[in-house]
N, CA, C and O atoms as CSV, one atom per row, in Angstrom:
chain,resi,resn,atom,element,x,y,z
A,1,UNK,N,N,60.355,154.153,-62.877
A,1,UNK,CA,C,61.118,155.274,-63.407
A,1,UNK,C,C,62.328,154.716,-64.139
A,1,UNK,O,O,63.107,153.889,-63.665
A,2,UNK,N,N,62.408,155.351,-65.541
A,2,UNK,CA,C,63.943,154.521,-66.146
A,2,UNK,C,C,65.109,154.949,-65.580
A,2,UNK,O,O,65.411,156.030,-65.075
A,3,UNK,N,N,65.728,153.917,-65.743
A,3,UNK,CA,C,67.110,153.546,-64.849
A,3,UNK,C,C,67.557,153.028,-62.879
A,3,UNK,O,O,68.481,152.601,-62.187
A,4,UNK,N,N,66.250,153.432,-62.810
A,4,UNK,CA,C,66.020,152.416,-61.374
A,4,UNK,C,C,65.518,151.092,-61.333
A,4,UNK,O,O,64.505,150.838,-61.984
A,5,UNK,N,N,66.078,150.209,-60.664
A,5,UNK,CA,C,65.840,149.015,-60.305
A,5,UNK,C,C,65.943,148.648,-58.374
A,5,UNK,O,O,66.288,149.147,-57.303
A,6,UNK,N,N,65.477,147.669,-58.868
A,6,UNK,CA,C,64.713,147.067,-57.237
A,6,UNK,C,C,65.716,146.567,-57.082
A,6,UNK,O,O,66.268,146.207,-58.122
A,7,UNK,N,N,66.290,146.353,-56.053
A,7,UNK,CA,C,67.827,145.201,-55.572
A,7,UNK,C,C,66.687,144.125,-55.170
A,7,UNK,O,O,65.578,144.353,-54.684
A,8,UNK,N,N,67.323,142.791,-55.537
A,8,UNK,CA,C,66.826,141.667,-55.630
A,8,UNK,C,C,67.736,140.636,-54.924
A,8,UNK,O,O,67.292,139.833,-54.104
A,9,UNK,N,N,69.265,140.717,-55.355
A,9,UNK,CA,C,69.999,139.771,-55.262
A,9,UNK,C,C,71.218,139.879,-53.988
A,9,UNK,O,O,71.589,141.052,-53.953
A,10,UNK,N,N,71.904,139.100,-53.013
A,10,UNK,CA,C,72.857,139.499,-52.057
A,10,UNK,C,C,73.954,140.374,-53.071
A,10,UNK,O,O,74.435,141.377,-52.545
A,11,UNK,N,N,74.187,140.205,-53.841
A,11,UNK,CA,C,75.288,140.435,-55.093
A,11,UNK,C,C,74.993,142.377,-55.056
A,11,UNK,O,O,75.840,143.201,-54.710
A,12,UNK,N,N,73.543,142.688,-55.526
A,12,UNK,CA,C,73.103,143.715,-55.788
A,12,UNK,C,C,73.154,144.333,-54.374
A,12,UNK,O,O,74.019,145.192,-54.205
A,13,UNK,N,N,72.551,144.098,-53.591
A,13,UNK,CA,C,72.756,144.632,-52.425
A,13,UNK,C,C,74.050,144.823,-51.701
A,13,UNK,O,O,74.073,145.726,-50.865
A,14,UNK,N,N,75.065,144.156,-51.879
A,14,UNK,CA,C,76.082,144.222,-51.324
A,14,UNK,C,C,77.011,145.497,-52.404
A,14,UNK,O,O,78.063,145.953,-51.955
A,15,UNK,N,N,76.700,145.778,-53.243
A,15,UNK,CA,C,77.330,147.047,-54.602
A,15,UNK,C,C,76.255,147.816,-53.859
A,15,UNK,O,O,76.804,148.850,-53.479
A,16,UNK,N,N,74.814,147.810,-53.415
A,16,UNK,CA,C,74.229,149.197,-52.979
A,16,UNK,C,C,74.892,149.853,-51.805
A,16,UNK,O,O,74.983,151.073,-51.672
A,17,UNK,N,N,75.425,148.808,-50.820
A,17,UNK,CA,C,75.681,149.287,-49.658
A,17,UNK,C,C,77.093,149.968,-49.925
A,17,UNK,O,O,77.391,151.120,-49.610
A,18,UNK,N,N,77.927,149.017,-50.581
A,18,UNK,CA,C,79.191,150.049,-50.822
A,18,UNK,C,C,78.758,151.264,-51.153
A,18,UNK,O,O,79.217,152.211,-50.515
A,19,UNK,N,N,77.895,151.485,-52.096
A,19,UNK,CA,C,77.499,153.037,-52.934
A,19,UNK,C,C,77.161,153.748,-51.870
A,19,UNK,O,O,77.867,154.746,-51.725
A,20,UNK,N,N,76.095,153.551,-50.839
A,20,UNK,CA,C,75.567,153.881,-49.420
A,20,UNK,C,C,76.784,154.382,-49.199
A,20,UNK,O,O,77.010,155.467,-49.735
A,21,UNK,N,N,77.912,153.737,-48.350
A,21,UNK,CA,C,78.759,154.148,-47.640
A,21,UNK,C,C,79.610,155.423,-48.359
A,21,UNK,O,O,79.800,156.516,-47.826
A,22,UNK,N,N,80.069,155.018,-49.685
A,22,UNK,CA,C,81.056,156.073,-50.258
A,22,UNK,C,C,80.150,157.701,-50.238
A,22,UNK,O,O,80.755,158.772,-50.192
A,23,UNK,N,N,78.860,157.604,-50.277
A,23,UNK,CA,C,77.979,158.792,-51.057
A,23,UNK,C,C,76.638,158.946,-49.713
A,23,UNK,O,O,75.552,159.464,-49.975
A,24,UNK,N,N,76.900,158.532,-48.655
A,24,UNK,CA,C,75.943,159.184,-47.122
A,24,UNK,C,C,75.610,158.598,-46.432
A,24,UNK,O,O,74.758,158.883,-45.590
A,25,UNK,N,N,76.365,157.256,-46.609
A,25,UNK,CA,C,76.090,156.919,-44.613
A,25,UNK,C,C,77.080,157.241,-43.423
A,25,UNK,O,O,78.310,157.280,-43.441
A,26,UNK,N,N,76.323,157.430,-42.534
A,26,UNK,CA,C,77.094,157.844,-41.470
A,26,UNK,C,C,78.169,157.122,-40.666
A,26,UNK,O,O,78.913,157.497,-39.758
A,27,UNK,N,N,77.965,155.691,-41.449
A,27,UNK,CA,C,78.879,154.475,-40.456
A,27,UNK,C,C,79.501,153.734,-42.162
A,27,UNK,O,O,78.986,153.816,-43.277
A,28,UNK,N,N,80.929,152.963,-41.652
A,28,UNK,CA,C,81.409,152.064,-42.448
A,28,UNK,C,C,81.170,150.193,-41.935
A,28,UNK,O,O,81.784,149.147,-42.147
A,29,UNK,N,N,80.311,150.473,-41.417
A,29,UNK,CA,C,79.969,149.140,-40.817
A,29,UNK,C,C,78.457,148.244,-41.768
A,29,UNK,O,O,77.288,148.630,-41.781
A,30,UNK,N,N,78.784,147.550,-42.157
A,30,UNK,CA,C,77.748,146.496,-42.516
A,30,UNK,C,C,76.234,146.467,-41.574
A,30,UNK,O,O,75.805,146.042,-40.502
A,31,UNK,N,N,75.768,147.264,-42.837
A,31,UNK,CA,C,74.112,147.325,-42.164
A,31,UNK,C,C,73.057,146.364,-42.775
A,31,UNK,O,O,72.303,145.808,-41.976
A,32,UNK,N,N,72.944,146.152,-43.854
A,32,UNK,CA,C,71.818,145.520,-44.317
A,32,UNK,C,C,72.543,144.368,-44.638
A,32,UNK,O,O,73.562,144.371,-45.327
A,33,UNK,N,N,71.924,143.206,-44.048
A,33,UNK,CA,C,72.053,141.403,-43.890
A,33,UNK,C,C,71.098,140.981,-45.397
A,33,UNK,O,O,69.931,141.336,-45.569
A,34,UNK,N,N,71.885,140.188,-46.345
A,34,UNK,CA,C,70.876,139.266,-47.069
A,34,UNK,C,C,69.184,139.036,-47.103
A,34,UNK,O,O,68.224,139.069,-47.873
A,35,UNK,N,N,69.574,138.764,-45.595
A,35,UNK,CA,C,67.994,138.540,-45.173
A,35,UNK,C,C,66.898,139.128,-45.240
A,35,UNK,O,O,65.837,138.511,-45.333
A,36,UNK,N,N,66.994,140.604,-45.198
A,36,UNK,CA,C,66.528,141.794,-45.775
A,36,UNK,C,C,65.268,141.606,-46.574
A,36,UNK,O,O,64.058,141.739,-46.394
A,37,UNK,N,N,66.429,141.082,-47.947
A,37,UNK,CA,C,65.606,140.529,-49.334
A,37,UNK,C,C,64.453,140.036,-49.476
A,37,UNK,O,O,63.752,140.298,-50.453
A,38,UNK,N,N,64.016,139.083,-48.319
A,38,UNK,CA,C,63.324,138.499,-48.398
A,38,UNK,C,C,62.210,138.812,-47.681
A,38,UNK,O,O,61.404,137.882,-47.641
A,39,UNK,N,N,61.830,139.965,-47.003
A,39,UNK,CA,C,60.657,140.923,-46.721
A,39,UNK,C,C,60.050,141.659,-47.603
A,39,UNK,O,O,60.699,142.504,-48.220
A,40,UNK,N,N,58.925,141.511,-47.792
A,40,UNK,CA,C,58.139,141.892,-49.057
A,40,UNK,C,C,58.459,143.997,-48.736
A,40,UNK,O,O,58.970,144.926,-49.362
A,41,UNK,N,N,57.688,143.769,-47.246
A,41,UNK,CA,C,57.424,145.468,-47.088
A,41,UNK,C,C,58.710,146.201,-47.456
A,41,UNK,O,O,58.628,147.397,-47.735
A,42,UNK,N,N,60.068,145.491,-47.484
A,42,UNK,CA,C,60.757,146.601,-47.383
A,42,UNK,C,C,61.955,146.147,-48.952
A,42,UNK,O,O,62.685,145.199,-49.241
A,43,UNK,N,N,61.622,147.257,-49.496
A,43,UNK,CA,C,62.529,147.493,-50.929
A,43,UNK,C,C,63.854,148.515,-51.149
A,43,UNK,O,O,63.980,149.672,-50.749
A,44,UNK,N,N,64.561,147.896,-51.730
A,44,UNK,CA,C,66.080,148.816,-51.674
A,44,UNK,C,C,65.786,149.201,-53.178
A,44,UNK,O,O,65.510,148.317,-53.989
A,45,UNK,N,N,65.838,150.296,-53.475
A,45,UNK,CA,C,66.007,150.922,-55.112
A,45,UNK,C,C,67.923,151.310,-55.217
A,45,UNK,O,O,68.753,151.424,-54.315
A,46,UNK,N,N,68.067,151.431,-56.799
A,46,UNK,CA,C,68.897,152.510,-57.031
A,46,UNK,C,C,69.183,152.353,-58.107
A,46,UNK,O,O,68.998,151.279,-58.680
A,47,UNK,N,N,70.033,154.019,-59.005
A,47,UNK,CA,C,70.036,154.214,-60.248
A,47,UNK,C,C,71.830,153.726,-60.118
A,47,UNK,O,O,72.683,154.076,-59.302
A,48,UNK,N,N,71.922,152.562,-61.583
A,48,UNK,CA,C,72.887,152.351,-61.487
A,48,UNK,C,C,74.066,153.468,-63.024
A,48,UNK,O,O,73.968,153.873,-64.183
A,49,UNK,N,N,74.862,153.446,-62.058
A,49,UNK,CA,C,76.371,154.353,-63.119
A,49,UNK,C,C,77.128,153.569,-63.521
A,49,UNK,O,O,78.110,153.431,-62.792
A,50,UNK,N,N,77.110,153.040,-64.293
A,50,UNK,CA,C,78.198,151.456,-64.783
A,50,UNK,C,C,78.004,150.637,-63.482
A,50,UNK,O,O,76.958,150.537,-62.840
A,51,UNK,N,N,79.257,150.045,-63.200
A,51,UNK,CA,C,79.323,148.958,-62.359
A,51,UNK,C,C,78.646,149.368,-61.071
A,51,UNK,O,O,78.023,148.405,-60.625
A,52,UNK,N,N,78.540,150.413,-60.330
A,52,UNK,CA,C,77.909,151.089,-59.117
A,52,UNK,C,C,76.949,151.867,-59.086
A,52,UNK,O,O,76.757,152.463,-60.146
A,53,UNK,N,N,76.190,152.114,-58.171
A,53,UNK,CA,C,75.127,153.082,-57.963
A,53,UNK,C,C,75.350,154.533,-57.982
A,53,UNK,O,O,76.463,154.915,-57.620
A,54,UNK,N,N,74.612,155.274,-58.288
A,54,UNK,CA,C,74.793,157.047,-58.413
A,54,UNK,C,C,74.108,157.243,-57.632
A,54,UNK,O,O,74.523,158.242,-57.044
A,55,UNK,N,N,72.418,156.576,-56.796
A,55,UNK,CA,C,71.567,157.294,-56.439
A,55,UNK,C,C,70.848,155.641,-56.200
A,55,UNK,O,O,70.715,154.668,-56.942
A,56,UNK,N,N,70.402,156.003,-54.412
A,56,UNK,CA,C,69.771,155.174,-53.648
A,56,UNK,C,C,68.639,155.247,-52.834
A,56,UNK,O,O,68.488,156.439,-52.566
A,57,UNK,N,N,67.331,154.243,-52.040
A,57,UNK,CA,C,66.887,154.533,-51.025
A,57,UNK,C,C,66.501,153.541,-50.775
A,57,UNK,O,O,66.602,152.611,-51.576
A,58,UNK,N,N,65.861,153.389,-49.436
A,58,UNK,CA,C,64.857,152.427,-49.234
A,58,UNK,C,C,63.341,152.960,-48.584
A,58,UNK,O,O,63.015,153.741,-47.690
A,59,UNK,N,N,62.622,152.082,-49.553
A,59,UNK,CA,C,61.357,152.101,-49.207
A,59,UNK,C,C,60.798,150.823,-48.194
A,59,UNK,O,O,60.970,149.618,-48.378
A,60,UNK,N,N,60.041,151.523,-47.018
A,60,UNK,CA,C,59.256,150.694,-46.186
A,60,UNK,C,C,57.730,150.687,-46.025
A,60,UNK,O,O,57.096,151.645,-45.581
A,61,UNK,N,N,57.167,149.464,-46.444
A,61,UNK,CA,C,55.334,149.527,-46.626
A,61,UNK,C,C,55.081,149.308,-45.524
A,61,UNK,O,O,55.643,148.507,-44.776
A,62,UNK,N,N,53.935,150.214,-45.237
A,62,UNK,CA,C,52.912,149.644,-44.025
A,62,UNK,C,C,51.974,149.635,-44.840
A,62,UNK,O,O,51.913,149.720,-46.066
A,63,UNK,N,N,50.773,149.449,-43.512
A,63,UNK,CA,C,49.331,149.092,-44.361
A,63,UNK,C,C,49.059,150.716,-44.944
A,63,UNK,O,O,48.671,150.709,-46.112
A,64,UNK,N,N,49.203,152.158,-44.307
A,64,UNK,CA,C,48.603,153.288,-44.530
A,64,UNK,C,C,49.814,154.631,-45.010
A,64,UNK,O,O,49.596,155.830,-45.184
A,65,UNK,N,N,50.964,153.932,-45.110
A,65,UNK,CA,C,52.118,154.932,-45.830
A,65,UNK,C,C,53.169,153.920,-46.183
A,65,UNK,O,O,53.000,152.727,-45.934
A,66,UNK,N,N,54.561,154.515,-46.926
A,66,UNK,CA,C,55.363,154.198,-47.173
A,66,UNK,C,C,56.327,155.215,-46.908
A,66,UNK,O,O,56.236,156.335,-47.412
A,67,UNK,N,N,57.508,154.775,-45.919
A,67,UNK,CA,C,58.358,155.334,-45.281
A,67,UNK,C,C,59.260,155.533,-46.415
A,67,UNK,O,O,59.189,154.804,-47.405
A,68,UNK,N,N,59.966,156.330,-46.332
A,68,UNK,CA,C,61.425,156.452,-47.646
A,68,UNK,C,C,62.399,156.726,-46.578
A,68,UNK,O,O,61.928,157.231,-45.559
A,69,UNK,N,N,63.691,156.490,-46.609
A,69,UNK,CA,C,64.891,156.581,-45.797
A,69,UNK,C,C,65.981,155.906,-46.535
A,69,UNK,O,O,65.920,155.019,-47.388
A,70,UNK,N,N,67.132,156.609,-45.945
A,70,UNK,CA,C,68.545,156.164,-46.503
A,70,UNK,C,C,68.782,156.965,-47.811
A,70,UNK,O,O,69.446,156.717,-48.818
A,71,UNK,N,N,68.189,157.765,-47.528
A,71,UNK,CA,C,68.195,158.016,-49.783
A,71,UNK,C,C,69.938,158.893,-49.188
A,71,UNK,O,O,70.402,159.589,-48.285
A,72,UNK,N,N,70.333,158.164,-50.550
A,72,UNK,CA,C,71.594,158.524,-51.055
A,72,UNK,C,C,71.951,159.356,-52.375
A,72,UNK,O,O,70.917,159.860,-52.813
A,73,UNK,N,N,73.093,159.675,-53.170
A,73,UNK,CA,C,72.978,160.652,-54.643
A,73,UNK,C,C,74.205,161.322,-54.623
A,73,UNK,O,O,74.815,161.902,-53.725
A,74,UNK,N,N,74.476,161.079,-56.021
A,74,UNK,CA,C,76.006,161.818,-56.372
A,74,UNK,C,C,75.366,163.086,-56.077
A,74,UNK,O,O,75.874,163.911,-55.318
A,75,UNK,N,N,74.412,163.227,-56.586
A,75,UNK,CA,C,73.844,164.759,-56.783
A,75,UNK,C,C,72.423,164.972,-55.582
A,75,UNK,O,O,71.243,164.737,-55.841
A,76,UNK,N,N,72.769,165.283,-54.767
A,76,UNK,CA,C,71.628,165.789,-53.854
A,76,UNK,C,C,70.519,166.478,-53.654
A,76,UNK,O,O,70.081,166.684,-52.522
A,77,UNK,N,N,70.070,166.818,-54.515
A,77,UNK,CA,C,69.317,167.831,-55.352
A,77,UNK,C,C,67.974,167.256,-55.290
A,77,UNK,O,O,67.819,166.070,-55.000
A,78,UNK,N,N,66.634,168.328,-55.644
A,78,UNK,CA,C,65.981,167.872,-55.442
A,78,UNK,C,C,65.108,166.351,-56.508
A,78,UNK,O,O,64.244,165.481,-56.394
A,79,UNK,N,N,65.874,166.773,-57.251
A,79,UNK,CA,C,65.390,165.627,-58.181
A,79,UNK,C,C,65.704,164.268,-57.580
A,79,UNK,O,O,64.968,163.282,-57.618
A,80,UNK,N,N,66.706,164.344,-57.113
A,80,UNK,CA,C,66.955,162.812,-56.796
A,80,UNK,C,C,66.041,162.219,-55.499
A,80,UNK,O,O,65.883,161.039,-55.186
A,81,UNK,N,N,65.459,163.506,-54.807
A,81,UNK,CA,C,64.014,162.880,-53.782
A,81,UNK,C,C,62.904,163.212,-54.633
A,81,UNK,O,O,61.799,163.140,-54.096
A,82,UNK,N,N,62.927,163.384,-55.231
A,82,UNK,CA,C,61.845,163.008,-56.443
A,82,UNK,C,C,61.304,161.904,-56.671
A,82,UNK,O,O,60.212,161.446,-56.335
A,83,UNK,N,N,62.617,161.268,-57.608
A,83,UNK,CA,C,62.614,160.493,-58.330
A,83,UNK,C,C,62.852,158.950,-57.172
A,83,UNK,O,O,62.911,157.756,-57.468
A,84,UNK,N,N,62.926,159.521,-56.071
A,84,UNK,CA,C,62.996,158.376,-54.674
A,84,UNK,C,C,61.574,157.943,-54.468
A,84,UNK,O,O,61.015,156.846,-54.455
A,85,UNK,N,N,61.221,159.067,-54.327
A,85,UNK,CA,C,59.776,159.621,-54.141
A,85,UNK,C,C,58.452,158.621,-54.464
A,85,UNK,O,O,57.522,157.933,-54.044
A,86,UNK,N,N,59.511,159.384,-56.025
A,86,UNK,CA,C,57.857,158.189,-57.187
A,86,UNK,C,C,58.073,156.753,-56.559
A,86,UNK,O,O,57.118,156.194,-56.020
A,87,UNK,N,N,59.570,156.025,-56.634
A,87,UNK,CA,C,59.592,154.751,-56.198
A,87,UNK,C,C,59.235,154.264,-55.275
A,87,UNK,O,O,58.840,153.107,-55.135
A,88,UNK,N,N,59.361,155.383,-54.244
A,88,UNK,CA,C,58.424,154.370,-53.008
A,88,UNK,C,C,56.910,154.415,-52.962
A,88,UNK,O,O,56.173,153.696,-52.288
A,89,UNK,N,N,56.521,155.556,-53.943
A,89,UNK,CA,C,55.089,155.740,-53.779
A,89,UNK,C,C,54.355,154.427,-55.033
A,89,UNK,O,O,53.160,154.172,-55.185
A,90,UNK,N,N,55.303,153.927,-55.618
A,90,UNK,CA,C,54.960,152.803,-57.064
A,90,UNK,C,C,54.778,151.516,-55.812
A,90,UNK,O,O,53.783,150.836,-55.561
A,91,UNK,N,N,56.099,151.500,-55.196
A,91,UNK,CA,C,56.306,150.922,-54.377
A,91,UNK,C,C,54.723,150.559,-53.409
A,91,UNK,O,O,54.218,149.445,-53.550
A,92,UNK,N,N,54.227,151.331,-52.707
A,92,UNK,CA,C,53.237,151.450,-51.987
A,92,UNK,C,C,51.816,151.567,-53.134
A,92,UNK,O,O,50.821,151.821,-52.454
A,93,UNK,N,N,51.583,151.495,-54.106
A,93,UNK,CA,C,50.689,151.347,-54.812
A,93,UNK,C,C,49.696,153.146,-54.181
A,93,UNK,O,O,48.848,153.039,-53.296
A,94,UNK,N,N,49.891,154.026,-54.565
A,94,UNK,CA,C,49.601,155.185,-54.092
A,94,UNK,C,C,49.793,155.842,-52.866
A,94,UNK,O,O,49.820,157.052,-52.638
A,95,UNK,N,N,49.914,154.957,-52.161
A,95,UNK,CA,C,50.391,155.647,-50.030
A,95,UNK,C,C,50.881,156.733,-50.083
A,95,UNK,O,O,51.667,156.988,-50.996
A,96,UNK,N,N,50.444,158.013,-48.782
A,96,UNK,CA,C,51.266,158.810,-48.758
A,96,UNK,C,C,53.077,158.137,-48.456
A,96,UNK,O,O,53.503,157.198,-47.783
A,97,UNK,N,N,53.493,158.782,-49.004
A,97,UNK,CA,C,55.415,158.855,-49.138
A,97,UNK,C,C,55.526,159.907,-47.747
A,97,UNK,O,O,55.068,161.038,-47.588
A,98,UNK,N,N,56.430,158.921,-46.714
A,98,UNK,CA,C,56.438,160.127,-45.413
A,98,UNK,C,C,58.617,159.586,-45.246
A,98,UNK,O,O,59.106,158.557,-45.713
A,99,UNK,N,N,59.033,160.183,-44.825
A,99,UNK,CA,C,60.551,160.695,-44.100
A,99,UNK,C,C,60.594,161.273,-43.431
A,99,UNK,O,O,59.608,161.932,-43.102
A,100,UNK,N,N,61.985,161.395,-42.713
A,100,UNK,CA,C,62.381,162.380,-42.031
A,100,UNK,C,C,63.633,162.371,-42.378
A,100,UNK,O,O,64.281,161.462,-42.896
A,101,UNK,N,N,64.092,163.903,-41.932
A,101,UNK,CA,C,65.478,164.183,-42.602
A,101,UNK,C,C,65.336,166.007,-41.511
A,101,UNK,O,O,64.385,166.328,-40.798
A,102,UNK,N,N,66.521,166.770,-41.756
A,102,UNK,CA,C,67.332,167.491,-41.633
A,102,UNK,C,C,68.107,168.356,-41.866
A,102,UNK,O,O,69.233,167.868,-41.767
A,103,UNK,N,N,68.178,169.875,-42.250
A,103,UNK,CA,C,69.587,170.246,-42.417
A,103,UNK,C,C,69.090,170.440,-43.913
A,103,UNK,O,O,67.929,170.707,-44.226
A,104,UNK,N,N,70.498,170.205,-45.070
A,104,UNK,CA,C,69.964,170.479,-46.525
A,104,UNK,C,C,69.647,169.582,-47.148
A,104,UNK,O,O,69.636,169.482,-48.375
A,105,UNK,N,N,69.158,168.330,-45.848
A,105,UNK,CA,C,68.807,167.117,-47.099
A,105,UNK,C,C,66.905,167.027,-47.027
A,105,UNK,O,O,66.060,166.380,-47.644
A,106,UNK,N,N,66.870,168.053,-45.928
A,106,UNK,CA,C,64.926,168.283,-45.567
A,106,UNK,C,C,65.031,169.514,-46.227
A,106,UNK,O,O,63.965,169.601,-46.838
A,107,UNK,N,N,65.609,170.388,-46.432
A,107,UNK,CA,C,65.194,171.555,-47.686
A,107,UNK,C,C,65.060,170.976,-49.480
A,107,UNK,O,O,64.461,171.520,-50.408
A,108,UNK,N,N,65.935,169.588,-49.468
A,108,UNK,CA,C,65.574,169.441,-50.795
A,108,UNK,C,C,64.179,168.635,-51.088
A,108,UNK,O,O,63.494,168.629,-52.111
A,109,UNK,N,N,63.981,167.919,-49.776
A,109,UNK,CA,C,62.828,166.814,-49.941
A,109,UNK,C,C,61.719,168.290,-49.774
A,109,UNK,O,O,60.749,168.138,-50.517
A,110,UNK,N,N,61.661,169.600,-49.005
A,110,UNK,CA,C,60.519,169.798,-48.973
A,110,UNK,C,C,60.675,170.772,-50.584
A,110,UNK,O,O,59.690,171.105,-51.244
A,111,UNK,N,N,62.051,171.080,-50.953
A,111,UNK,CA,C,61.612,171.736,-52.436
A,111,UNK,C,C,61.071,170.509,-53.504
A,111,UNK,O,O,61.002,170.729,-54.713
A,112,UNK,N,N,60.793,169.525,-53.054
A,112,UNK,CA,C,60.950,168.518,-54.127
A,112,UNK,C,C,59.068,167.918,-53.716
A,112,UNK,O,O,58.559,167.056,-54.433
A,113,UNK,N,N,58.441,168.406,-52.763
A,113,UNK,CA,C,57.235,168.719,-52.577
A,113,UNK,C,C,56.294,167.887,-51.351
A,113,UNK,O,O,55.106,167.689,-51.094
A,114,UNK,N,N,57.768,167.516,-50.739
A,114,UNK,CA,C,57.551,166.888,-49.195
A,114,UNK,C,C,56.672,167.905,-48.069
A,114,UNK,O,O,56.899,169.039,-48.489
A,115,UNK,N,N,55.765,168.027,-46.823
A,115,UNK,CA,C,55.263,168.810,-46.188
A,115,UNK,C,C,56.252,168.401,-44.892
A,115,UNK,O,O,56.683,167.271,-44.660
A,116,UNK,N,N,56.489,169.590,-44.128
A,116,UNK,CA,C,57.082,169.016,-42.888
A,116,UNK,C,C,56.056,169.040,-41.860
A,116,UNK,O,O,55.209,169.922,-41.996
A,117,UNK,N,N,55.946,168.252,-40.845
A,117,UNK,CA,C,54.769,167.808,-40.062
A,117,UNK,C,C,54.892,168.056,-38.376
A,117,UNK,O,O,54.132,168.087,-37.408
A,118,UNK,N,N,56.020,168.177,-38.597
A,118,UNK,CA,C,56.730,168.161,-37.313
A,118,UNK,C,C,58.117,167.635,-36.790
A,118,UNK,O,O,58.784,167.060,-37.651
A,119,UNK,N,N,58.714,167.734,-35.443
A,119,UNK,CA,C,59.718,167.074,-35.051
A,119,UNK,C,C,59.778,165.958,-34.578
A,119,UNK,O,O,59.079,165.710,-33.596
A,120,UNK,N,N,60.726,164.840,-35.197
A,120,UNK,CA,C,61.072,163.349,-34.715
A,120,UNK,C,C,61.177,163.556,-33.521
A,120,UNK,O,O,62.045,164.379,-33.230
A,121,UNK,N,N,60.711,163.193,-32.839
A,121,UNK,CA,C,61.202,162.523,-31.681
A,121,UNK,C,C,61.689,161.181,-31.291
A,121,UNK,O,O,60.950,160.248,-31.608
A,122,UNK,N,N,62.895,160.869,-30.604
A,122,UNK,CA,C,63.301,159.564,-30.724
A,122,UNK,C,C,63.167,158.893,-28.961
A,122,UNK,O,O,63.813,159.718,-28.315
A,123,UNK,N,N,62.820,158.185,-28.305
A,123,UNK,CA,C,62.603,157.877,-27.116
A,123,UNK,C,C,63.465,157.097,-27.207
A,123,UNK,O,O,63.449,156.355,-28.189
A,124,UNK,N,N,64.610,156.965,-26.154
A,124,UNK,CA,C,65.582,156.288,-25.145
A,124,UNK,C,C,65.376,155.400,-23.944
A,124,UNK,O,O,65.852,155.857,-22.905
A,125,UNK,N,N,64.857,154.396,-23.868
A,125,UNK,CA,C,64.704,153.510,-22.432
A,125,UNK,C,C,65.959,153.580,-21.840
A,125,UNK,O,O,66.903,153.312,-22.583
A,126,UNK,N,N,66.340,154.033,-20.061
A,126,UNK,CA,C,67.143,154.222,-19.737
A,126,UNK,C,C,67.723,152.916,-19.549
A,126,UNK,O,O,66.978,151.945,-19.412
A,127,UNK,N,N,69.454,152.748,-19.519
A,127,UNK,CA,C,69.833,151.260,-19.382
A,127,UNK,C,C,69.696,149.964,-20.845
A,127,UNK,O,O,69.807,148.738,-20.860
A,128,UNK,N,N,69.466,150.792,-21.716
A,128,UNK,CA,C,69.100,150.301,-22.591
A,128,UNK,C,C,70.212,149.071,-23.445
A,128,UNK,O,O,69.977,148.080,-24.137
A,129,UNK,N,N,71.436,149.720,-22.987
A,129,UNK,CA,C,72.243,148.702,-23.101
A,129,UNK,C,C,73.382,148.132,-22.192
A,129,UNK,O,O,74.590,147.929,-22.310
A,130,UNK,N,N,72.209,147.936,-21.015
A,130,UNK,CA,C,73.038,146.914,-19.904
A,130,UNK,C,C,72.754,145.800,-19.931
A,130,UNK,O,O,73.301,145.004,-19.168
């Protein structure tokens, strides 16, 4: 899709994550390590606005889908899970494109032609951090 690119470089990734933080992550803490990069399955996109990003995600391959998460956007709308969309599905060489999301950021993915399937469930091992 024009004007998206693949982050490739620590350089690039380290301008995505700032963009991340200013425009929807939930933490100011350093999440994605260099090291990252160098896993085929998992790809960081984003549309760049001059020196910074406007609009982000990451795509994760398995063998039978491609996960999308993190998506970020000046503009939240449904275009911008769209246009996430196509990339992880280019990304995955046709795979269904699956997420989860919430609130008005799962009303734009399902106006934007996402199905909802059901509720996440997240499992907790008790003691988990003793």
């Amino acid at each position: 899709m024009p004007g998206w690119e693949r982050i490739r470089t620590p350089e690039a990734l380290a301008e995505w994550e700032e963009s991340w933080k200013r425009l929807g992550s939930p933490t100011e803490r350093h999440m994605f390590p260099d090291t990252m990069l160098r896993f085929s399955e998992i790809a960081f996109f984003g549309l760049r606005d001059g020196a910074t990003f406007e609009s982000g995600c990451i795509a994760n391959l398995s063998s039978d889908c491609v996960g999308l998460s993190n998506v970020f956007g000046e503009a939240a709308d449904s275009s911008l899970f769209q246009a996430t969309a196509m990339l992880a599905a280019e990304f995955g060489q046709g795979k269904p494109v699956v997420g989860y999301d919430h609130g008005a950021a799962l009303d734009a993915m399902l106006k934007s032609g996402f199905e909802e399937v059901g509720r996440l469930r997240i499992w907790v091992r008790e003691n988990a951090h003793s």
